[in-house]
Backbone as a printed PyTorch tensor [residue, N CA C, xyz], in Angstrom:
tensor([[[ -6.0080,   5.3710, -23.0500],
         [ -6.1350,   5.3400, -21.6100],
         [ -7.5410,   5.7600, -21.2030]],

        [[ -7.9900,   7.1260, -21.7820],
         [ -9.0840,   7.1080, -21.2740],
         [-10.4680,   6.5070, -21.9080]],

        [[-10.3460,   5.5810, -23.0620],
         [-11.5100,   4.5240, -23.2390],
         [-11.2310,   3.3410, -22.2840]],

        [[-10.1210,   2.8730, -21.4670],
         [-10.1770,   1.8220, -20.5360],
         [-10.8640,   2.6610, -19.1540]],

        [[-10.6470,   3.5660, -18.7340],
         [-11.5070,   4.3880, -17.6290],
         [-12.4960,   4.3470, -17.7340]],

        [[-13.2770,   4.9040, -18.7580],
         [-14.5160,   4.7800, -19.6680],
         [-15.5800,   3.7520, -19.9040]],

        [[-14.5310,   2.4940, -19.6680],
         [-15.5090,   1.2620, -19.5730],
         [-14.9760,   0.6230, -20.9130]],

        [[-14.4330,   0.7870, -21.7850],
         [-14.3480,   0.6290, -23.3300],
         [-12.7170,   0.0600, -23.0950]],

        [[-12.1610,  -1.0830, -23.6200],
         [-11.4020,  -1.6520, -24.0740],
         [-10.4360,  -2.4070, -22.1410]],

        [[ -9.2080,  -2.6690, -21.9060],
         [ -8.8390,  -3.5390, -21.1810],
         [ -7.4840,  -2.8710, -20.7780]],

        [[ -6.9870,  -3.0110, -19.3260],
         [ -5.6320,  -2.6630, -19.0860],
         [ -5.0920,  -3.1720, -20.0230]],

        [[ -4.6600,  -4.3600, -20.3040],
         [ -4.2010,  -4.7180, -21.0870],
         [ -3.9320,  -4.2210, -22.8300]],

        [[ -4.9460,  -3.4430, -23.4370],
         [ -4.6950,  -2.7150, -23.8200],
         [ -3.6680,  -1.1790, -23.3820]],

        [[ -3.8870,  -1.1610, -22.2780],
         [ -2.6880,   0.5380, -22.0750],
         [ -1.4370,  -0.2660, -21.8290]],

        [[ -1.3790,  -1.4150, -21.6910],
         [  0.2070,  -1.8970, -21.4570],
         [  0.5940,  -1.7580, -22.4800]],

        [[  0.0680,  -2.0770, -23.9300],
         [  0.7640,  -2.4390, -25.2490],
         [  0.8010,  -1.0770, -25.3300]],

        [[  0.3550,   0.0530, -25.3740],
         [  0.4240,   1.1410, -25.9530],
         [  1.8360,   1.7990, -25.1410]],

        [[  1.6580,   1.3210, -23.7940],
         [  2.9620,   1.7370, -22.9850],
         [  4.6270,   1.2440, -23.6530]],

        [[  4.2810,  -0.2650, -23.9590],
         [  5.2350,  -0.7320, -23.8500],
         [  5.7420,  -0.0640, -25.7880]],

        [[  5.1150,   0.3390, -26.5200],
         [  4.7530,   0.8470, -27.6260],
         [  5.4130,   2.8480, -27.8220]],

        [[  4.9810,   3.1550, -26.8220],
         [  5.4240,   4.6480, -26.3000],
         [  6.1990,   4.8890, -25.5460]],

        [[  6.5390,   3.8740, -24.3560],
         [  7.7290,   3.8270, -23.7020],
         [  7.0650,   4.4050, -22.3610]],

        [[  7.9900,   4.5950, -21.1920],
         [  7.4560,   4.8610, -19.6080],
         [  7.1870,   6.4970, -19.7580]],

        [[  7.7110,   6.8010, -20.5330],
         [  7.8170,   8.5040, -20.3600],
         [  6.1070,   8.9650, -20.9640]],

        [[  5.7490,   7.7330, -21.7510],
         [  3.9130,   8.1900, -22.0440],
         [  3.1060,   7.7030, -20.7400]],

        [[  3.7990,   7.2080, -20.0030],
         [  2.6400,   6.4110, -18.6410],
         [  2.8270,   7.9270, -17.7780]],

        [[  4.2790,   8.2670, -17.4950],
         [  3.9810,   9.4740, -16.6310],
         [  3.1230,  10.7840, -17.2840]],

        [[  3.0290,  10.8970, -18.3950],
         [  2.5360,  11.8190, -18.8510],
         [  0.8480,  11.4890, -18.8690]],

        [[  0.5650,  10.1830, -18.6370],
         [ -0.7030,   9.8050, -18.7370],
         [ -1.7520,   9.8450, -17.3160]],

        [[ -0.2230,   9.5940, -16.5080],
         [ -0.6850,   9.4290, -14.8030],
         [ -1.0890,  10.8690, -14.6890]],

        [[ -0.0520,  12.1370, -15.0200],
         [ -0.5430,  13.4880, -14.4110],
         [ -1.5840,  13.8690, -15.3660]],

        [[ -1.7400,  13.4870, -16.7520],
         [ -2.9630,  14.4300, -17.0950],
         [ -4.2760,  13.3910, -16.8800]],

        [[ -4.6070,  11.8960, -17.0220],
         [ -5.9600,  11.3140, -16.4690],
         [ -6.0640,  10.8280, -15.6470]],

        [[ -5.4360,  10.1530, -14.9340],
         [ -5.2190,   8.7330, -13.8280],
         [ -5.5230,   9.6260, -12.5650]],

        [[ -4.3840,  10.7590, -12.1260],
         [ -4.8950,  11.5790, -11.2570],
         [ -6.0320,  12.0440, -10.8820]],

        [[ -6.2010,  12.7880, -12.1640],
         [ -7.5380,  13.3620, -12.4580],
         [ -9.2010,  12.3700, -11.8360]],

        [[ -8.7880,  11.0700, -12.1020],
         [-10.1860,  10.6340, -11.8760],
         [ -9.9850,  10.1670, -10.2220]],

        [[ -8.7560,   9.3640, -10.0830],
         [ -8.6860,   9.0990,  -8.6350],
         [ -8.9920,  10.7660,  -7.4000]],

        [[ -8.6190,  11.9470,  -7.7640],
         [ -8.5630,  12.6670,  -6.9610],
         [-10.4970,  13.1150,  -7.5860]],

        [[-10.7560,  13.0590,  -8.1600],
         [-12.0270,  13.5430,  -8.3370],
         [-13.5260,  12.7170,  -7.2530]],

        [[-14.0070,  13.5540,  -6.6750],
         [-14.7290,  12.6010,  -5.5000],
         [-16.1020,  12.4340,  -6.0690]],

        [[-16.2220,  13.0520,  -7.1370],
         [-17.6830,  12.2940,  -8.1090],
         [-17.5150,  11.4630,  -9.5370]],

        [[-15.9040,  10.8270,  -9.6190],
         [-15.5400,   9.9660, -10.3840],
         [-16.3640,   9.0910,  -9.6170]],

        [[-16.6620,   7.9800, -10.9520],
         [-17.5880,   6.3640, -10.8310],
         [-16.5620,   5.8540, -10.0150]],

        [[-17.1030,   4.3240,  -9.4970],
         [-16.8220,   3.5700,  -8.9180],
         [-15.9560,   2.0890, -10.0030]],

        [[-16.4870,   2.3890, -11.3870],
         [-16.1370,   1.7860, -12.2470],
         [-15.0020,   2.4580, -12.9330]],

        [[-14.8690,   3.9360, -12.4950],
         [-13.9060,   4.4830, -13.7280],
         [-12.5200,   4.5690, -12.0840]],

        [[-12.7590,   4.6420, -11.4930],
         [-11.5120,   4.2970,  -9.9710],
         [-10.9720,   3.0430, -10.5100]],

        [[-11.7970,   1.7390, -10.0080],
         [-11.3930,   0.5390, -10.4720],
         [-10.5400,   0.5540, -11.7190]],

        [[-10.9900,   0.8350, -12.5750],
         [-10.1630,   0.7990, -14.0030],
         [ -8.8860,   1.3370, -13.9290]],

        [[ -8.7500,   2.8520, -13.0290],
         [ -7.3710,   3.2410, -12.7930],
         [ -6.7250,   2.3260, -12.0440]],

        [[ -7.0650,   1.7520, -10.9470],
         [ -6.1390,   1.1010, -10.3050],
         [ -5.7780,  -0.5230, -11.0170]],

        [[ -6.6650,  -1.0750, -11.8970],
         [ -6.4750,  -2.1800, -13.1790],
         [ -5.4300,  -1.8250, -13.9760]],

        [[ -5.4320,  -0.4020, -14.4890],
         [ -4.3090,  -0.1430, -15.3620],
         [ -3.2450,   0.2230, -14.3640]],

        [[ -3.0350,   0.1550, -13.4680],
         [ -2.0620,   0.6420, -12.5720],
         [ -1.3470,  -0.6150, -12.4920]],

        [[ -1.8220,  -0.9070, -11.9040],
         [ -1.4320,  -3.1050, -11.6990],
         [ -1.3490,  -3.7130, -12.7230]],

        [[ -1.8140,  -3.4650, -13.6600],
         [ -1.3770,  -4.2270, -15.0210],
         [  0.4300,  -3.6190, -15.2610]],

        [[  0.3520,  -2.6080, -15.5170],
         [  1.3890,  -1.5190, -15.8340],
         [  2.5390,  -2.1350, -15.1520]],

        [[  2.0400,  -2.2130, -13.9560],
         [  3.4520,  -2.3430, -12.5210],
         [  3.4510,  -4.0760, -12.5400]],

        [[  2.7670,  -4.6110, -12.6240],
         [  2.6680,  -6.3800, -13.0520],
         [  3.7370,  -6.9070, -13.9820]],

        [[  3.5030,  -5.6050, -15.3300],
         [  4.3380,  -6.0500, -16.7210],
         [  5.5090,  -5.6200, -16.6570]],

        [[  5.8690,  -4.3660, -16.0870],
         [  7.0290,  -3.9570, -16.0350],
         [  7.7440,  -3.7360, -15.2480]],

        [[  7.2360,  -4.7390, -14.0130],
         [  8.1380,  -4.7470, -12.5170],
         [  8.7840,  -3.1100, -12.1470]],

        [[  9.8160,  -3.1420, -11.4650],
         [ 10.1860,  -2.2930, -10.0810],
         [ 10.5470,  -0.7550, -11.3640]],

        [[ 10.5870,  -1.2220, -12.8570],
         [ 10.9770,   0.3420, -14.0380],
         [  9.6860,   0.8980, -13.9220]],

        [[  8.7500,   0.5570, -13.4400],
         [  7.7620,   1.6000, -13.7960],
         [  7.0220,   2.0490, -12.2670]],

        [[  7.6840,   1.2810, -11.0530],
         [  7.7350,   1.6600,  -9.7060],
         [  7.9090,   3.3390,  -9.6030]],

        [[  8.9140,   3.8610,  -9.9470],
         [  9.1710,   5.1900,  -9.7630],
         [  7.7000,   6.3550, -10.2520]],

        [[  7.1500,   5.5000, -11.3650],
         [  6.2260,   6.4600, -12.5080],
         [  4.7560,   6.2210, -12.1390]],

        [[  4.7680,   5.4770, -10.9220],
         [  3.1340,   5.4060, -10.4090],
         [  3.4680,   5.8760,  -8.5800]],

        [[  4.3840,   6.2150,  -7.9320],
         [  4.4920,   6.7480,  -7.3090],
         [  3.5550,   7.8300,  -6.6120]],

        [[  2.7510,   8.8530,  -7.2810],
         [  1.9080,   9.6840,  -7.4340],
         [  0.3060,   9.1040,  -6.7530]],

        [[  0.5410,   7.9310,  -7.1620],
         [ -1.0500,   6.8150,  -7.4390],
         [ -0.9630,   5.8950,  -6.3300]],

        [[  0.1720,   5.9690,  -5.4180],
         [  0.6350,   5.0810,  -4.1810],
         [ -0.4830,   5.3340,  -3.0240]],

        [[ -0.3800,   6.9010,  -3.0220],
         [ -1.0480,   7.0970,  -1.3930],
         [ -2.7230,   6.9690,  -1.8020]],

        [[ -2.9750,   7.1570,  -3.4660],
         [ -4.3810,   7.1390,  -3.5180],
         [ -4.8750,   5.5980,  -3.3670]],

        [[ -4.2640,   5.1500,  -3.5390],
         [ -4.4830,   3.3220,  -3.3840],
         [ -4.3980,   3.0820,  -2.0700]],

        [[ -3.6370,   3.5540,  -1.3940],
         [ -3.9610,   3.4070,  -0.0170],
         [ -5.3880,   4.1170,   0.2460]],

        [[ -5.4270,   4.8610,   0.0200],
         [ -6.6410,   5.5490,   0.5400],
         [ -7.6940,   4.6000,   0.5550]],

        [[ -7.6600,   4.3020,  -0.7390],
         [ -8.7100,   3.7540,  -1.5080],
         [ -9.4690,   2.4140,  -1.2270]],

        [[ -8.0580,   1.8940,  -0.3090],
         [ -8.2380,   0.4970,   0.1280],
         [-10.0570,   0.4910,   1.1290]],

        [[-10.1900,   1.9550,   2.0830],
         [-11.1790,   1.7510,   2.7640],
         [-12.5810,   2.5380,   1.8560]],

        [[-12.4430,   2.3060,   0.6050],
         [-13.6050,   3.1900,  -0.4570],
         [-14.3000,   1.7950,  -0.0120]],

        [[-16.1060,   2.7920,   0.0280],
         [-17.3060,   2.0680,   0.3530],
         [-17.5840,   0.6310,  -0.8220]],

        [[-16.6900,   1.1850,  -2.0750],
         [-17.4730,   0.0670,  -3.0860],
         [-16.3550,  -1.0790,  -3.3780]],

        [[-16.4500,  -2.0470,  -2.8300],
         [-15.2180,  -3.3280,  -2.5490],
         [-14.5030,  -3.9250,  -4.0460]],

        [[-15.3880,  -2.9470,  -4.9650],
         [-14.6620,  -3.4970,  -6.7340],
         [-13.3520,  -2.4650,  -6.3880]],

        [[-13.7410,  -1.3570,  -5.6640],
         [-12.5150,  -0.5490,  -5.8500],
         [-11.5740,  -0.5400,  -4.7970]],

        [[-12.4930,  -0.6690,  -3.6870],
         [-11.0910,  -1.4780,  -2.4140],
         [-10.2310,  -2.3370,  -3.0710]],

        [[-10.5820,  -3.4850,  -3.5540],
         [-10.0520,  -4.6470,  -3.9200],
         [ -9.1610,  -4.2860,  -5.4180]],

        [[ -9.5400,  -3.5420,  -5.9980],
         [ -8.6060,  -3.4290,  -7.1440],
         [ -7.2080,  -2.3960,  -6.7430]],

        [[ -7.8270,  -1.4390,  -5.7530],
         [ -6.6190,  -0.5350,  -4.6960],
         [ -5.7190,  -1.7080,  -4.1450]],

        [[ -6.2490,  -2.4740,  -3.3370],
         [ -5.4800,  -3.2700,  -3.0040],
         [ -4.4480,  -4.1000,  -3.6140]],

        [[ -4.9710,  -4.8200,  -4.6210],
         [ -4.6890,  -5.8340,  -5.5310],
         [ -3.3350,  -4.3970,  -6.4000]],

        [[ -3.3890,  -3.2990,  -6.5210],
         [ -2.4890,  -2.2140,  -7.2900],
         [ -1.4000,  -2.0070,  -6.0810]],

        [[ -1.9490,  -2.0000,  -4.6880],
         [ -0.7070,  -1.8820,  -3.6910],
         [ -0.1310,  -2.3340,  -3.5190]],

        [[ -0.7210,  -3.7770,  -3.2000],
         [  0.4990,  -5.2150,  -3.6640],
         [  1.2050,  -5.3410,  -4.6690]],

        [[  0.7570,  -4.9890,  -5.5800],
         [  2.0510,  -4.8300,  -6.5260],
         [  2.8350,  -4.6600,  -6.2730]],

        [[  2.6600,  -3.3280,  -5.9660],
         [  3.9740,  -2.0650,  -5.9440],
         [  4.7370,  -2.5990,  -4.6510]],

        [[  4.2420,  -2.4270,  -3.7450],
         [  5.4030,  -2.4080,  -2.5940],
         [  6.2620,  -3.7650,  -2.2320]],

        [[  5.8460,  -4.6840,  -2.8930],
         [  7.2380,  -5.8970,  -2.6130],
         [  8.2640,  -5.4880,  -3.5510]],

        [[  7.9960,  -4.3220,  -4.5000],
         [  8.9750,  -3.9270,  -5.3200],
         [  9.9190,  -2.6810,  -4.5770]],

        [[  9.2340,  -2.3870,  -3.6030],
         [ 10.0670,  -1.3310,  -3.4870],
         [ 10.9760,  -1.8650,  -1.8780]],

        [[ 12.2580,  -1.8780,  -2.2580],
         [ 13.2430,  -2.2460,  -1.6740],
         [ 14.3020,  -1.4840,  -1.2790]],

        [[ 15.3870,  -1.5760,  -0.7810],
         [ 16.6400,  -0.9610,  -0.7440],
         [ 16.3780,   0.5910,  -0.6020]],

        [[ 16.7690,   1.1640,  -2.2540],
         [ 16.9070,   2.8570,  -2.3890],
         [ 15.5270,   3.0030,  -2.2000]],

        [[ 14.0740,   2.7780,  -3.0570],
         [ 13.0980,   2.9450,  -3.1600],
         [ 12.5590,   3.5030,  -1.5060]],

        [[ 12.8600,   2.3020,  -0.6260],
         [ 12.4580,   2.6170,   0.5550],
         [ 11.9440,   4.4170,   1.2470]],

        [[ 13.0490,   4.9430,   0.9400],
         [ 13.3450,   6.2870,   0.7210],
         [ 12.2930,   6.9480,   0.3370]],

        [[ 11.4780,   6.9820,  -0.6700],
         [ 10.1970,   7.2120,  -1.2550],
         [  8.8500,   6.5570,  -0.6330]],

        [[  9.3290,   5.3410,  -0.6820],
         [  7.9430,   4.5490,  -0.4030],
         [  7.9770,   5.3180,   1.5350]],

        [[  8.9360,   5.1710,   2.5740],
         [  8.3660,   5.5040,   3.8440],
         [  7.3420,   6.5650,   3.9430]],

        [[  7.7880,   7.6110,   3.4450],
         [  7.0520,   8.9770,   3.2530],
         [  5.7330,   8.8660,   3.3600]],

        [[  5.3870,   8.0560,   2.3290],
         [  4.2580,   7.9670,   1.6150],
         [  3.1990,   7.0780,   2.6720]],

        [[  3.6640,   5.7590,   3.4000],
         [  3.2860,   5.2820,   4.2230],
         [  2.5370,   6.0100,   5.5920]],

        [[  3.9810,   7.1450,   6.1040],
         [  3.7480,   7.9880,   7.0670],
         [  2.0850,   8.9690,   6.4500]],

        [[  2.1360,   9.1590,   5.5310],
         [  1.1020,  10.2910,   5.1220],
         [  0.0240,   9.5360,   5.3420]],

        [[ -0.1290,   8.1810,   4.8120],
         [ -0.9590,   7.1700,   5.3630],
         [ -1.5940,   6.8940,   6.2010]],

        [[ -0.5800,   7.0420,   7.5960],
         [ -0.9920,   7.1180,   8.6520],
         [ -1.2690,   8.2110,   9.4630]],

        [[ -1.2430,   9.3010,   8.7600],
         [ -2.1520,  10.4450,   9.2220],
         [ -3.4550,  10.5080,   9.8360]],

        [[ -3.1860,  11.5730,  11.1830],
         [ -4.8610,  11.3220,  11.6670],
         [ -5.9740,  11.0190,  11.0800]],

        [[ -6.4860,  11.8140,   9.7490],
         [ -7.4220,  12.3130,   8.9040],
         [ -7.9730,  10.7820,   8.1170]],

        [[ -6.6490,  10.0430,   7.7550],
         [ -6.9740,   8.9490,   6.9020],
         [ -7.7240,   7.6380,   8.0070]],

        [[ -8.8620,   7.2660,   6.8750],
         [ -9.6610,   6.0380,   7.5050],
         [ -8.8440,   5.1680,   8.2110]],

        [[ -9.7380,   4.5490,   9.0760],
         [ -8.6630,   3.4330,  10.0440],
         [ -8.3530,   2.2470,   9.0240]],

        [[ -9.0300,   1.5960,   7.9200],
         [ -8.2380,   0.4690,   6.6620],
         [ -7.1040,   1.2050,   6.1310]],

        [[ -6.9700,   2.2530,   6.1430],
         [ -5.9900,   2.6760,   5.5640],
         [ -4.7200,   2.6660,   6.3130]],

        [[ -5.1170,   3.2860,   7.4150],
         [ -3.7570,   3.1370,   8.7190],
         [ -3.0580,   1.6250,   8.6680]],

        [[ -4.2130,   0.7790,   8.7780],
         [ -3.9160,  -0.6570,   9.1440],
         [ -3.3000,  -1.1060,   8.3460]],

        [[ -3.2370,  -0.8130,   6.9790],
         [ -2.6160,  -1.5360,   5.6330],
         [ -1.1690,  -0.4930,   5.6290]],

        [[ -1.1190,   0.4870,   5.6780],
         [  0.1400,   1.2390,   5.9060],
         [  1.2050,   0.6270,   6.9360]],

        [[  0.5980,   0.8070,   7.9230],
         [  1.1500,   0.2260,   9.0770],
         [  1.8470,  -1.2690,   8.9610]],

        [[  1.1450,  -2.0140,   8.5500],
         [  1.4440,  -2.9620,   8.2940],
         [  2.7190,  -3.1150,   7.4010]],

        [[  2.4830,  -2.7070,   5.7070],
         [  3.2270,  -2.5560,   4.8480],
         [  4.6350,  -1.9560,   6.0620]],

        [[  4.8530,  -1.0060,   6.6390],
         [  6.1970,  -0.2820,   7.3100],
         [  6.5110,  -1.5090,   8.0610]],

        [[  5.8780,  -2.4380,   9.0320],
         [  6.3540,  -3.4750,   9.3700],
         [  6.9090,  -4.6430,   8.8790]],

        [[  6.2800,  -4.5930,   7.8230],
         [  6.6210,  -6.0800,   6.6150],
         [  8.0920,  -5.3040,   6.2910]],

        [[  7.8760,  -3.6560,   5.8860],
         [  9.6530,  -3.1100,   5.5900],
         [ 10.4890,  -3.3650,   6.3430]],

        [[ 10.0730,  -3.0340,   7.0090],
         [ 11.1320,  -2.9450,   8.6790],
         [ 11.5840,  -4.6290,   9.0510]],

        [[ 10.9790,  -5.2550,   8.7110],
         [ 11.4620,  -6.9120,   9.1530],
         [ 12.2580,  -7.0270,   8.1520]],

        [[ 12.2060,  -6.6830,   6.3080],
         [ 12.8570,  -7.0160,   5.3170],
         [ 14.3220,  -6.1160,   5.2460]],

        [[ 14.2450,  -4.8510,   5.7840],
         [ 15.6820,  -3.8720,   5.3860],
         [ 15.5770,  -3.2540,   6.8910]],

        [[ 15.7090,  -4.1640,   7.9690],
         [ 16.0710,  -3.4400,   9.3380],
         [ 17.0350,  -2.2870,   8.9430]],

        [[ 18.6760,  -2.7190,   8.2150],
         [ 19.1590,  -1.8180,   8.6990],
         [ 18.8860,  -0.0510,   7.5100]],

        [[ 18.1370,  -0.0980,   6.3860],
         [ 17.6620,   0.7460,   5.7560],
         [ 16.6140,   1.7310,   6.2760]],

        [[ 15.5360,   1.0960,   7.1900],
         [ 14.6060,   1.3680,   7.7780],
         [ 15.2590,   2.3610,   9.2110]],

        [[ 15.9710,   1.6940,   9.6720],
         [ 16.8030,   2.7620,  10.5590],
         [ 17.5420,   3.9770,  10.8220]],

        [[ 18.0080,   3.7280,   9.4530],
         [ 18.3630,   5.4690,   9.1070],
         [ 17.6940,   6.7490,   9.2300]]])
């Protein structure tokens, strides 16, 4: 994991190792590096991108089972969507889409939260707008889930 951050080898490489170690090595991978570089505010612009590549690869290959285990990496991708350098907007983005047409039904439950934090005063206005949005795209798909 951390030679694909690094610049050295391909998401595609951490999928095989995932699918190799099973989901219980991705969560253990999310809290000790993945975090680590997304929350770090003098991480590269190249080593962000790469997290959110292996994020989307991860959630690409193993649909809505590995939804629960990047959870953590949700609101930073939002964030991330309004970062100054557009390799890493765009790879935030391209990792958010993933995730949230997956999260449906029960998930909802998790994913609103996370949206709301989104739309917190503090967070950039791309960020609001893509949150916002995402709760509307929910809200048209599980009216009556969304209501509760």
């Amino acid at each position: 994991m951390a030679k694909v951050v690094s610049g050295e080898g391909s998401p595609a490489d951490v999928v095989s190792v995932v699918k190799t170690e099973g989901l219980a090595y991705l969560k253990a991978a999310i809290e000790a590096s993945l975090l680590t570089v997304l929350s770090d505010k003098k991480a590269g612009a190249e080593a962000k991108k790469a997290v959110f590549d292996i994020l989307g690869a991860i959630v690409g290959d193993f649909g809505a089972v590995a939804v629960p285990h990047v959870w953590e990496c949700l609101i930073a991708g939002l964030r991330a969507i309004s970062d100054k350098k557009d390799e890493v907007a765009a790879s935030a983005r391209a990792f958010v889409n993933e995730v949230t047409p997956l999260c449906g039904g029960e998930m909802l439950s998790k994913l609103v939260p996370i949206l709301l934090t989104a739309m917190a005063g503090k967070e950039k206005w791309q960020t609001k707008e893509l949150a916002l949005n995402l709760m509307m795209e929910k809200a048209a798909a599980h009216p009556k889930k969304m209501s509760l």
